[in-house]
C-alpha positions as CSV (number, residue, x, y, z in Angstrom):
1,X,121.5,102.9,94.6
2,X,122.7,100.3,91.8
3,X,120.6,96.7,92.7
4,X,116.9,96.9,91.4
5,X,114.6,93.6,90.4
6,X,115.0,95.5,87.1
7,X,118.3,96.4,86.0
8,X,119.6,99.7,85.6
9,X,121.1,98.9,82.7
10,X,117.7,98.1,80.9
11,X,117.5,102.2,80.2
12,X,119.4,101.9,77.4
13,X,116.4,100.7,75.8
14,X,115.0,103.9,76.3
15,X,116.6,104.7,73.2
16,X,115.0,102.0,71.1
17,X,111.8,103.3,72.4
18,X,112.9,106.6,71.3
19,X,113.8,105.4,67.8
20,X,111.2,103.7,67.1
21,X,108.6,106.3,67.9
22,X,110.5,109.8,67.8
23,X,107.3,111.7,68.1
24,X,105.6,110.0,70.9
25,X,108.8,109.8,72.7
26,X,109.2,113.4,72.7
27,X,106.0,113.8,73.5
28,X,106.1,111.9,76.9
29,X,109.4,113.8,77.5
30,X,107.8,117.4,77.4
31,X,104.3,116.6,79.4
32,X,107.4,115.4,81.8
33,X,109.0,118.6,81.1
34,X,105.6,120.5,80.9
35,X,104.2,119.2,84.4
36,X,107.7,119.0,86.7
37,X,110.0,122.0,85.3
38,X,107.6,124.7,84.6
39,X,105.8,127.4,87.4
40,X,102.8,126.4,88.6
41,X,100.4,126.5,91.4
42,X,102.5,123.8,93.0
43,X,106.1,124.1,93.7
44,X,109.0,121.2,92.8
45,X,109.5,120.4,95.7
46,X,105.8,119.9,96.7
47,X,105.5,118.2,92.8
48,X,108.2,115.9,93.7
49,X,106.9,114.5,97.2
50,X,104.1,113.5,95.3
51,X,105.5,111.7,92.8
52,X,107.6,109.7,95.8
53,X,104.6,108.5,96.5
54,X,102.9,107.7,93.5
55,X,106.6,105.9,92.6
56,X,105.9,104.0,95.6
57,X,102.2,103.3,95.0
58,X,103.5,102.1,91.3
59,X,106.4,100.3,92.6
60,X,108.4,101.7,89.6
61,X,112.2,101.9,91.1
62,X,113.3,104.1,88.5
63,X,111.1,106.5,89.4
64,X,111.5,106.4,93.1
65,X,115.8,106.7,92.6
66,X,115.0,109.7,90.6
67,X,112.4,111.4,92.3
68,X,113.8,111.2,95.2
69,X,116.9,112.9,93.6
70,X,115.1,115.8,92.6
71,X,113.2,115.9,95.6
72,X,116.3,117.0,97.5
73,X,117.8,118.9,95.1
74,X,114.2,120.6,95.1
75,X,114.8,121.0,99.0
76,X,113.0,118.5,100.6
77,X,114.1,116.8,103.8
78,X,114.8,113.4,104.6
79,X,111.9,113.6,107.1
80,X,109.3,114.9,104.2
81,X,110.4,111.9,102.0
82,X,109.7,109.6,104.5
83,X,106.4,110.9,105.3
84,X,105.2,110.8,101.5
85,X,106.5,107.5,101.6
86,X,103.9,106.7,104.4
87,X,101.2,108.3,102.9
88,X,101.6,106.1,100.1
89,X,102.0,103.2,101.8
90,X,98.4,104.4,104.3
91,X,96.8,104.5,100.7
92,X,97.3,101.5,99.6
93,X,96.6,99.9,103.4
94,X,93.1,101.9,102.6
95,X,92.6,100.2,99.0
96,X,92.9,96.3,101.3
97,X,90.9,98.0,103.8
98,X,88.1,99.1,101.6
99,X,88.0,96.0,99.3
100,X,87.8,93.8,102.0
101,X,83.6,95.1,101.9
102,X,83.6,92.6,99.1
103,X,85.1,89.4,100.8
104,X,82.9,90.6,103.9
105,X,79.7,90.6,101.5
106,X,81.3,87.6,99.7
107,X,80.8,85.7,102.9
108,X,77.6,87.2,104.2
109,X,76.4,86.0,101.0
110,X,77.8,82.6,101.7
111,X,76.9,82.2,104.7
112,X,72.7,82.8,103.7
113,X,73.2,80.7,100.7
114,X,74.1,78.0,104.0
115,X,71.3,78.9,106.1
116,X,69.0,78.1,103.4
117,X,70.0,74.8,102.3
């Protein structure tokens, strides 16, 4: 994929990040390293669907290009990319649905505040 709102030319400044703080940089690149190469309790592949989501939840399209690239190469399907694609986008229909408790007692409050003019 090559058209983003951000450009994918804007990683070069990656770099500049990197130069200007070498130690934090390298930080951030091995808990990267630490959490998505190494054996753990969860495997890539399972590691990776998540993160489609979360890229999705974040709206972060460098993230969702290349976590969706490792997600195959980790062995997921098309179908199982999809779906973590829905379950992101069912989570954040649940954060409108739940916050909408505080229009609802936004009005409710409203609407005594009327009754008892």
């Amino acid at each position: 994929m090559s058209e983003y709102f951000y450009s994918l030319d804007a990683r070069k400044h990656y770099k500049d990040l990197e130069e200007t703080q070498k130690n934090m940089f390298q930080a951030f690149r091995n808990f990267n390293s630490e959490i998505f190469e190494k054996e753990s309790a969860l495997s890539r592949k399972v590691k990776e669907l998540i993160a489609i989501g979360v890229a999705h939840t974040t709206q972060c399209p460098y993230c969702i290009e290349s976590h969706v690239r490792a997600a195959k190469k980790a062995g997921a399907t098309d179908q199982e990319i999809a779906e973590a694609i829905f379950v992101a986008a069912a989570l954040r229909a649940g954060g409108a649905f739940a916050h909408s408790t505080i229009a609802m007692g936004v009005l409710e409050e409203m609407d005594g505040l009327e009754k008892g003019k």
